[in-house]
DRENGUVO-891591 format. One record per atom (N, C-alpha, C): residue number from 1; atom name; z, x, y. Coordinates in nm, 2 decimals. Layout:
BEGIN
+-----+------+--------+--------+--------+
| pos | site |      z |      x |      y |
+-----+------+--------+--------+--------+
| NUM |   CA |      Z |      X |      Y |
...
+-----+------+--------+--------+--------+
# end
This chain:
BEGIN
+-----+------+--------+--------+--------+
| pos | site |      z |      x |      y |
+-----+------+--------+--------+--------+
|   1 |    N |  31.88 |   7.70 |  25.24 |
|   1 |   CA |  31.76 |   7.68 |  25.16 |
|   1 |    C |  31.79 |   7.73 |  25.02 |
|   2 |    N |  31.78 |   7.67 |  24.90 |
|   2 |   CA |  31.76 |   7.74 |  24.81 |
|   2 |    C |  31.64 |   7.76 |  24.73 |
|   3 |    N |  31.63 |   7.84 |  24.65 |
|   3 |   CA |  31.54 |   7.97 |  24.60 |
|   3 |    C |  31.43 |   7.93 |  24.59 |
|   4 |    N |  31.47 |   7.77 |  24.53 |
|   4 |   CA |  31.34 |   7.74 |  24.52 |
|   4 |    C |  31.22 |   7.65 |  24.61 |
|   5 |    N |  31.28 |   7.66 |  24.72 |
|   5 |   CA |  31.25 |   7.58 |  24.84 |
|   5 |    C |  31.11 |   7.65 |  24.90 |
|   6 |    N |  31.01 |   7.56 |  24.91 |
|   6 |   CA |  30.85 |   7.60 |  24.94 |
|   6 |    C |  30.84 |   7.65 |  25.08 |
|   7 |    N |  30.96 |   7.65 |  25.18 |
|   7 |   CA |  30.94 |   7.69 |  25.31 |
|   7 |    C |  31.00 |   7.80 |  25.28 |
|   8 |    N |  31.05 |   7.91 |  25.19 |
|   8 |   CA |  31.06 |   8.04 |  25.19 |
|   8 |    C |  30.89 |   8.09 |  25.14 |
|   9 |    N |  30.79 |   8.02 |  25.09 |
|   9 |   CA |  30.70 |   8.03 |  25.04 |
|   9 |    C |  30.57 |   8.15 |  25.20 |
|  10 |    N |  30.55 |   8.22 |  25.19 |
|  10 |   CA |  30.49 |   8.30 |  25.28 |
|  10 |    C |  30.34 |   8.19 |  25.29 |
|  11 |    N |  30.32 |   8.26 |  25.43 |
|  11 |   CA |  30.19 |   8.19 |  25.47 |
|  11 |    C |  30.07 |   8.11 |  25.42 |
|  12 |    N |  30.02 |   8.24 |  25.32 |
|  12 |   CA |  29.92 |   8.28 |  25.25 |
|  12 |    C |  29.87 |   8.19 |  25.11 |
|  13 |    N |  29.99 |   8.13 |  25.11 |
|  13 |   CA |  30.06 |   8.04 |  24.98 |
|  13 |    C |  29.99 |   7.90 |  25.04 |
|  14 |    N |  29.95 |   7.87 |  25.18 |
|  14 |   CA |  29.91 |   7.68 |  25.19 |
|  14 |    C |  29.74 |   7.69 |  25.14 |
|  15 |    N |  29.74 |   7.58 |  25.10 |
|  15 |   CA |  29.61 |   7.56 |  25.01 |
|  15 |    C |  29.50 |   7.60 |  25.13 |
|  16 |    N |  29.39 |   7.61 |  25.12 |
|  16 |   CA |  29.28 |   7.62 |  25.25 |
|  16 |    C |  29.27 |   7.51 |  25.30 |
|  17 |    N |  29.28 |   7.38 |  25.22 |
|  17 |   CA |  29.26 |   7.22 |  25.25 |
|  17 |    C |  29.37 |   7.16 |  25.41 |
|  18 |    N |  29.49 |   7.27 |  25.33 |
|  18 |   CA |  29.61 |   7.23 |  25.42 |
|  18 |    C |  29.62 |   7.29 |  25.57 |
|  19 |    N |  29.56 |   7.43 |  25.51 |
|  19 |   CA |  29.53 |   7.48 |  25.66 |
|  19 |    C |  29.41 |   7.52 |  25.76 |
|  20 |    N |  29.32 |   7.45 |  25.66 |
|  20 |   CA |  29.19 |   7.39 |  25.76 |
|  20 |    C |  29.25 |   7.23 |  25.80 |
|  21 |    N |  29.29 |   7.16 |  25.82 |
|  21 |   CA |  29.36 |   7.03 |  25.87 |
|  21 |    C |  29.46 |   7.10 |  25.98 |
|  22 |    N |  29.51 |   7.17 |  25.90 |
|  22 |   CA |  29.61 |   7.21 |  26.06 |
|  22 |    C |  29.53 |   7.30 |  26.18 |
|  23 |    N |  29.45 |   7.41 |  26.12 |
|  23 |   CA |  29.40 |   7.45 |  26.24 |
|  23 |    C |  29.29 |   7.36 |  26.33 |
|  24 |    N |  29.24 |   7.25 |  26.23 |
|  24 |   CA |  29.15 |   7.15 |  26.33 |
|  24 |    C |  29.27 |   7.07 |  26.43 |
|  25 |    N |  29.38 |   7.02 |  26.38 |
|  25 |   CA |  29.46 |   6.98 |  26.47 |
|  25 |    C |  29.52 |   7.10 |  26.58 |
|  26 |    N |  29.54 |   7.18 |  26.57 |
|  26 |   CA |  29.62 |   7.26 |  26.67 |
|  26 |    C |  29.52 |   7.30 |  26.75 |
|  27 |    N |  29.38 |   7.34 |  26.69 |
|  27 |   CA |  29.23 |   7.36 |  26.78 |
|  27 |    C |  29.19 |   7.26 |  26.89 |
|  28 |    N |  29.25 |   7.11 |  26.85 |
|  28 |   CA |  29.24 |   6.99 |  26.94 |
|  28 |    C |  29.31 |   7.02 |  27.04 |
|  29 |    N |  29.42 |   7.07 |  27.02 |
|  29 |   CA |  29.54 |   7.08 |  27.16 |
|  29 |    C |  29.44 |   7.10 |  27.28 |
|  30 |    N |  29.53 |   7.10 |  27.38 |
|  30 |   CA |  29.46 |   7.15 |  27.53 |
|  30 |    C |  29.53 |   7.30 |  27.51 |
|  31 |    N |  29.45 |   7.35 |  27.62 |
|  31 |   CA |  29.51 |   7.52 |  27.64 |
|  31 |    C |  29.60 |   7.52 |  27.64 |
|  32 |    N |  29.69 |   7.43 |  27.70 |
|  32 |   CA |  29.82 |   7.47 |  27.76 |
|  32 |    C |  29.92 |   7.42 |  27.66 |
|  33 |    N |  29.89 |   7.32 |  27.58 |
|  33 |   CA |  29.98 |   7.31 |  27.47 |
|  33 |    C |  29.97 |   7.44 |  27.38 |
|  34 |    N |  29.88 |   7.48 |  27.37 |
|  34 |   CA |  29.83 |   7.53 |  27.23 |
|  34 |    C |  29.83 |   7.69 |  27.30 |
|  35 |    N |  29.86 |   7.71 |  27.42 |
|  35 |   CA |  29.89 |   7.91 |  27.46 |
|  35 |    C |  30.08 |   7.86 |  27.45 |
|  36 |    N |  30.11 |   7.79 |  27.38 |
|  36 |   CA |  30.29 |   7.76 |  27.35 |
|  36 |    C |  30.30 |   7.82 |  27.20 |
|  37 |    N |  30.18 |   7.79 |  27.13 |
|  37 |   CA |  30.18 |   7.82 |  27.03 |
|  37 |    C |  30.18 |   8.00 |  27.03 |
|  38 |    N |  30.30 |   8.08 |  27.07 |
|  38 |   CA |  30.27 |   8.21 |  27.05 |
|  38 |    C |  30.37 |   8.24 |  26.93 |
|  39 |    N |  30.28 |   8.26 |  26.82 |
|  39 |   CA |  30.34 |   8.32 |  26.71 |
|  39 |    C |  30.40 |   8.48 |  26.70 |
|  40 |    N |  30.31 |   8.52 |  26.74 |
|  40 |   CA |  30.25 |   8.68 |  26.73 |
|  40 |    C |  30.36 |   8.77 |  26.83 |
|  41 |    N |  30.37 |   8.69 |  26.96 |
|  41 |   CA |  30.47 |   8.77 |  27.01 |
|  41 |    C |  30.40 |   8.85 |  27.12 |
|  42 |    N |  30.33 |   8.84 |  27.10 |
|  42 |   CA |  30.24 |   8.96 |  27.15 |
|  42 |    C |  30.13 |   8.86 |  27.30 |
|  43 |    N |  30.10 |   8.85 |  27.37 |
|  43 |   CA |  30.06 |   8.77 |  27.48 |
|  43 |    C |  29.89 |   8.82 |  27.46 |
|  44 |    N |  29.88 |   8.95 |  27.44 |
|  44 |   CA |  29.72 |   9.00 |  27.44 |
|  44 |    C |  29.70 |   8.96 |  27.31 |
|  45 |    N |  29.71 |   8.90 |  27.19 |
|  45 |   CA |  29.69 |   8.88 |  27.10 |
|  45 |    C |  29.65 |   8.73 |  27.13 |
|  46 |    N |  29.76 |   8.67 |  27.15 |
|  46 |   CA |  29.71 |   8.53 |  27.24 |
|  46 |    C |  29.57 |   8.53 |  27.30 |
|  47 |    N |  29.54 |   8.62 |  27.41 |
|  47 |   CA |  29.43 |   8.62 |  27.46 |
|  47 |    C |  29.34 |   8.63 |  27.44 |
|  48 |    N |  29.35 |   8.76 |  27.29 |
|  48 |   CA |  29.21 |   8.78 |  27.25 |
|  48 |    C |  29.15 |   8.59 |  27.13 |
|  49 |    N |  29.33 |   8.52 |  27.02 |
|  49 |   CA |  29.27 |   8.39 |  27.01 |
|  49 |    C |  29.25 |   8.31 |  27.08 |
|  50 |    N |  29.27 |   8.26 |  27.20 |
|  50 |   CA |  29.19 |   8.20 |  27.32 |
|  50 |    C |  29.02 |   8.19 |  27.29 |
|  51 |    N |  28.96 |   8.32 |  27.30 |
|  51 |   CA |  28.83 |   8.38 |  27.31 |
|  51 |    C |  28.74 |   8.31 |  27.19 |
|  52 |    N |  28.83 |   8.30 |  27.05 |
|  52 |   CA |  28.75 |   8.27 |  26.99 |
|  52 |    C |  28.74 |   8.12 |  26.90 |
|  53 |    N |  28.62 |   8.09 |  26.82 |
|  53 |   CA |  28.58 |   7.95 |  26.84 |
|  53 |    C |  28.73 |   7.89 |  26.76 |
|  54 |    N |  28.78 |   7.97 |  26.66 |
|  54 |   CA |  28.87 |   7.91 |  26.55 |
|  54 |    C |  29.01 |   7.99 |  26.59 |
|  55 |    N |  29.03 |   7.95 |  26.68 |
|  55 |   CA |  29.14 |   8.06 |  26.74 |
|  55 |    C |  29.27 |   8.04 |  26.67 |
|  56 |    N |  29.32 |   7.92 |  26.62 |
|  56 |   CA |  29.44 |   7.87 |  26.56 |
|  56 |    C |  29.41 |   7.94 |  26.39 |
|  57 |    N |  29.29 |   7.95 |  26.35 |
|  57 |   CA |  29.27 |   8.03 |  26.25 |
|  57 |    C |  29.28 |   8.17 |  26.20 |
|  58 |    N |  29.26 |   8.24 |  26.30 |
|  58 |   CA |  29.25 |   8.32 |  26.37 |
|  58 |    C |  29.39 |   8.40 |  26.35 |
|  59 |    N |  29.51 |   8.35 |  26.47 |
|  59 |   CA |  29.63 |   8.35 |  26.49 |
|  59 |    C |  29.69 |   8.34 |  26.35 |
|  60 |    N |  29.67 |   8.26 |  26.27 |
|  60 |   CA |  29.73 |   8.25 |  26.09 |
|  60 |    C |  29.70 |   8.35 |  26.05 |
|  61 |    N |  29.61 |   8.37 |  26.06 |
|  61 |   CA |  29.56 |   8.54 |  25.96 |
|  61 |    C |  29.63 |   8.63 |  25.97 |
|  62 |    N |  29.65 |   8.65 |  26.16 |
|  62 |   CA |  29.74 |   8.76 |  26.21 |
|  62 |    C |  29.91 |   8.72 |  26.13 |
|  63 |    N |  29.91 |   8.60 |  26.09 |
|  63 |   CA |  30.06 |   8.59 |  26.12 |
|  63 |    C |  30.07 |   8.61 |  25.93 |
|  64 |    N |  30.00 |   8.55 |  25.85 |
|  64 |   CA |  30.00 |   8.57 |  25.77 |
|  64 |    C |  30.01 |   8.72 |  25.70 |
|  65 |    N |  29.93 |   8.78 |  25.79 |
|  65 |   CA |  29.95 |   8.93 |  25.72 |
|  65 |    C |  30.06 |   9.03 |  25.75 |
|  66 |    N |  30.17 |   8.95 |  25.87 |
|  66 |   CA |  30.27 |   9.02 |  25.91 |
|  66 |    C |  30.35 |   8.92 |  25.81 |
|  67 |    N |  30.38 |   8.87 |  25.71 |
|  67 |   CA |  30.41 |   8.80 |  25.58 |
|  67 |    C |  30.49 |   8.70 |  25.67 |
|  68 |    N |  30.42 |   8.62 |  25.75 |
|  68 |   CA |  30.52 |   8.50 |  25.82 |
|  68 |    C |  30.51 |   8.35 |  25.68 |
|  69 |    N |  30.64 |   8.28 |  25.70 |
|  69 |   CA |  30.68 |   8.21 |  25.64 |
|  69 |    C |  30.65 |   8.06 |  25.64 |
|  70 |    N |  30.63 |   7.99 |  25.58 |
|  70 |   CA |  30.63 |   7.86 |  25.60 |
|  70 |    C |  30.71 |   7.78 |  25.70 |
|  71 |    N |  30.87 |   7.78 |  25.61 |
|  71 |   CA |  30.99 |   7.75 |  25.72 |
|  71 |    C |  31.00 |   7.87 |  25.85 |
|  72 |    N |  30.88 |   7.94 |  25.88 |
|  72 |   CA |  30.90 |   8.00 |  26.00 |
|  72 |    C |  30.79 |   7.86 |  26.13 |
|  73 |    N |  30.72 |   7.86 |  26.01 |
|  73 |   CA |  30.58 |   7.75 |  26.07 |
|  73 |    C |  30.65 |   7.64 |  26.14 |
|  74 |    N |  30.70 |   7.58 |  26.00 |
|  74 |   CA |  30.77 |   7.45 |  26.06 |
|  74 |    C |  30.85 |   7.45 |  26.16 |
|  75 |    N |  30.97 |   7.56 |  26.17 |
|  75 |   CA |  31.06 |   7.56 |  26.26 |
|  75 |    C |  31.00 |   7.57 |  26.41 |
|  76 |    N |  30.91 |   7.63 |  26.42 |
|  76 |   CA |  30.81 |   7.68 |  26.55 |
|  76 |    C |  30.75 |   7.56 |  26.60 |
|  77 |    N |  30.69 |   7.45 |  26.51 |
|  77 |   CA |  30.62 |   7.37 |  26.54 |
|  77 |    C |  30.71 |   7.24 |  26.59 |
|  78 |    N |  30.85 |   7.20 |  26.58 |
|  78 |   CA |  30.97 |   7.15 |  26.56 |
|  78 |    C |  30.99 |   7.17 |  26.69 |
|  79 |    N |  31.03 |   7.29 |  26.75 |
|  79 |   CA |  31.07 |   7.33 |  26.86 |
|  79 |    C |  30.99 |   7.32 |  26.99 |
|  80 |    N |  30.84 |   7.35 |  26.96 |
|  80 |   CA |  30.74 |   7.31 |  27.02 |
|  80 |    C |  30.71 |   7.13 |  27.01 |
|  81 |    N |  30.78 |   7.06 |  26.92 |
|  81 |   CA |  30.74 |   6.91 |  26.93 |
|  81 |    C |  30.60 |   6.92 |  26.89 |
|  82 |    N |  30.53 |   6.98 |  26.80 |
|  82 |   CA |  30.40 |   6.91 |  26.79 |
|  82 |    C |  30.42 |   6.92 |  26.63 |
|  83 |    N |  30.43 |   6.77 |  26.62 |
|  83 |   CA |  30.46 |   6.70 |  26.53 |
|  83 |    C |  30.38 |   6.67 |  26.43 |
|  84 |    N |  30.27 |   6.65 |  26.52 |
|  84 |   CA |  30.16 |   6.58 |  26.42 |
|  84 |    C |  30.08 |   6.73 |  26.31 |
|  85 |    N |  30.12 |   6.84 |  26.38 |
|  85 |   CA |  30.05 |   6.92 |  26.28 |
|  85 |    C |  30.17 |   7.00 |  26.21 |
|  86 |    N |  30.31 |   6.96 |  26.24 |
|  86 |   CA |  30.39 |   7.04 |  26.19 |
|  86 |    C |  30.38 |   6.90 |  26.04 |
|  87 |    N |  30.36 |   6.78 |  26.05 |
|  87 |   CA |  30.34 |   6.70 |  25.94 |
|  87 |    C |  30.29 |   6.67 |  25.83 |
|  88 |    N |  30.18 |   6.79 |  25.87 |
|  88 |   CA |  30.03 |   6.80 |  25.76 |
|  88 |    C |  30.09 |   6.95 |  25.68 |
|  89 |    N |  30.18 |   7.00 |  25.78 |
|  89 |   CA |  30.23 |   7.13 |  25.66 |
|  89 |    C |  30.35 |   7.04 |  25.58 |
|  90 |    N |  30.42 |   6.96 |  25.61 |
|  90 |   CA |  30.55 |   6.91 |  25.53 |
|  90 |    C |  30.50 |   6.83 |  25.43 |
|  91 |    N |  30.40 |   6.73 |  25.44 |
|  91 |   CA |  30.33 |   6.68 |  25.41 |
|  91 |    C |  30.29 |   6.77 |  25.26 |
|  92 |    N |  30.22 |   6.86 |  25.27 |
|  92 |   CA |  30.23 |   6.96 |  25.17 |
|  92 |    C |  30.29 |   7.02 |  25.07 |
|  93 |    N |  30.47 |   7.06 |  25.17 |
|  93 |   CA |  30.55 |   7.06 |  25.12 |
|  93 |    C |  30.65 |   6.97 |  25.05 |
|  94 |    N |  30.64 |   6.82 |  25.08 |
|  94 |   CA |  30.70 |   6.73 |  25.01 |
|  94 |    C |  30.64 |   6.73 |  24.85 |
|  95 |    N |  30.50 |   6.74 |  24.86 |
|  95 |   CA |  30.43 |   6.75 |  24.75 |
|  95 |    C |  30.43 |   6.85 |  24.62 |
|  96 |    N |  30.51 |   6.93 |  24.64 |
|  96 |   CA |  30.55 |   7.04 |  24.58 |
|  96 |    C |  30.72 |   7.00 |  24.50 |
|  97 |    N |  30.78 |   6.95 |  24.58 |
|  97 |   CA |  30.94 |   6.90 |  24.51 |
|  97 |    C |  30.87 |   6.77 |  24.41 |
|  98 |    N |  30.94 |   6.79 |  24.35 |
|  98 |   CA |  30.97 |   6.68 |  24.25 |
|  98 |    C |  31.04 |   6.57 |  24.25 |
|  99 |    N |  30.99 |   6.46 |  24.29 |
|  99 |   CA |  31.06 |   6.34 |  24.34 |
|  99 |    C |  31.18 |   6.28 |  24.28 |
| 100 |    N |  31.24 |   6.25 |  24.31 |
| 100 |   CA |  31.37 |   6.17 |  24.20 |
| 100 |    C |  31.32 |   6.06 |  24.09 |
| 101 |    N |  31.22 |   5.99 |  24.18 |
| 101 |   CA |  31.16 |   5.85 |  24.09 |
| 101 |    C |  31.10 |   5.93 |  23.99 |
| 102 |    N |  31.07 |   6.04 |  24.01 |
| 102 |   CA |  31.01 |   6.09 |  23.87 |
| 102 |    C |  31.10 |   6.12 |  23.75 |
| 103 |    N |  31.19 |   6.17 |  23.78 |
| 103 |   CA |  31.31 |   6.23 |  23.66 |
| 103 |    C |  31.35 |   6.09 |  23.64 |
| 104 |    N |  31.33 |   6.00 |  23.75 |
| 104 |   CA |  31.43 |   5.82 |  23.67 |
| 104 |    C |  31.31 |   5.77 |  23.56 |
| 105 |    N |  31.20 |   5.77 |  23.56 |
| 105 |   CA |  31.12 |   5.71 |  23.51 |
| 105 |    C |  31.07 |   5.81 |  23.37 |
| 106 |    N |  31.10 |   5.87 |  23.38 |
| 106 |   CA |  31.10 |   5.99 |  23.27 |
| 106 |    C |  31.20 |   5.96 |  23.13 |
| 107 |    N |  31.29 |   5.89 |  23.22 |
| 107 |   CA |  31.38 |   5.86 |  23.15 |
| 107 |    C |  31.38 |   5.72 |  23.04 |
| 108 |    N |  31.27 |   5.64 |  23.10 |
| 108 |   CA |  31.24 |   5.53 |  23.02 |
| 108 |    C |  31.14 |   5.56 |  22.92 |
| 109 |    N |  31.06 |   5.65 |  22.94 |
| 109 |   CA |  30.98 |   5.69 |  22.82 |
| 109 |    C |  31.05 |   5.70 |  22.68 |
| 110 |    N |  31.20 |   5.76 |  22.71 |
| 110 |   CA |  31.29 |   5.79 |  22.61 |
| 110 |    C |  31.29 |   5.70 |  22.48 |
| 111 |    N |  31.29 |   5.72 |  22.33 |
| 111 |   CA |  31.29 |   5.60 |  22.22 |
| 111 |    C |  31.42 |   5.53 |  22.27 |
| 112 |    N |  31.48 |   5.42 |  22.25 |
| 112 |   CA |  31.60 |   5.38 |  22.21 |
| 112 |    C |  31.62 |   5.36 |  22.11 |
| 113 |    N |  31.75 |   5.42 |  22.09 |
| 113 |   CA |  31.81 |   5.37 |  21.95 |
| 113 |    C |  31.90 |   5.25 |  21.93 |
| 114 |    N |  31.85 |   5.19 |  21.81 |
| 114 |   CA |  31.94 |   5.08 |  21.79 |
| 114 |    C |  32.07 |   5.06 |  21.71 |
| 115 |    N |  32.15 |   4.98 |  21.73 |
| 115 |   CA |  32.26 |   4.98 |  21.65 |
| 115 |    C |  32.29 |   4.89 |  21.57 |
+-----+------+--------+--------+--------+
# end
């Protein structure tokens, strides 16, 4: 990865837009997909976000403030195959690099000179 790569970027860093979309998707899961999702490490932590209404939100906060990582997110979500909400974080992250078509087209703005 280098330095400037948004998945070294800590938790805390995804817009609210990006992680209210992901926690409504991971909130959809069934129990049993979504007690896979153990970040925390911890099983009673798990239990106590089970209990509550925004539990996937919940679990971010905890992981957020233990300064967990973006590329820690993705990786986790990757491994677990749930795809569709590891998407909405990349998705985010694509938006942050700077596309190639942009530096090409940047390039035609340029005057030409004539000879």
């Amino acid at each position: 990865m280098s330095a400037g790569d948004p998945k070294r970027l800590f938790l805390y860093k995804l817009p609210s837009s990006v992680l209210w979309e992901f926690c409504r998707i991971m909130d959809g899961l069934s129990d049993l997909d979504w007690t896979l999702f153990e970040v925390l490490g911890d099983q009673t932590a798990v239990r106590l976000a089970e209990r509550r209404e925004r539990r996937t939100d919940w679990v971010m906060n905890q992981w957020e403030n233990r300064n967990g990582r973006i590329g820690e997110l993705v990786d986790l979500l990757e491994r677990l195959q749930l795809l569709r909400p590891r998407d909405v974080i990349l998705g985010w992250v694509s938006s942050l690099n700077p596309s190639s078509s942009s530096s090409s087209s940047s390039s035609c703005l340029l005057p030409r000179h004539s000879s």
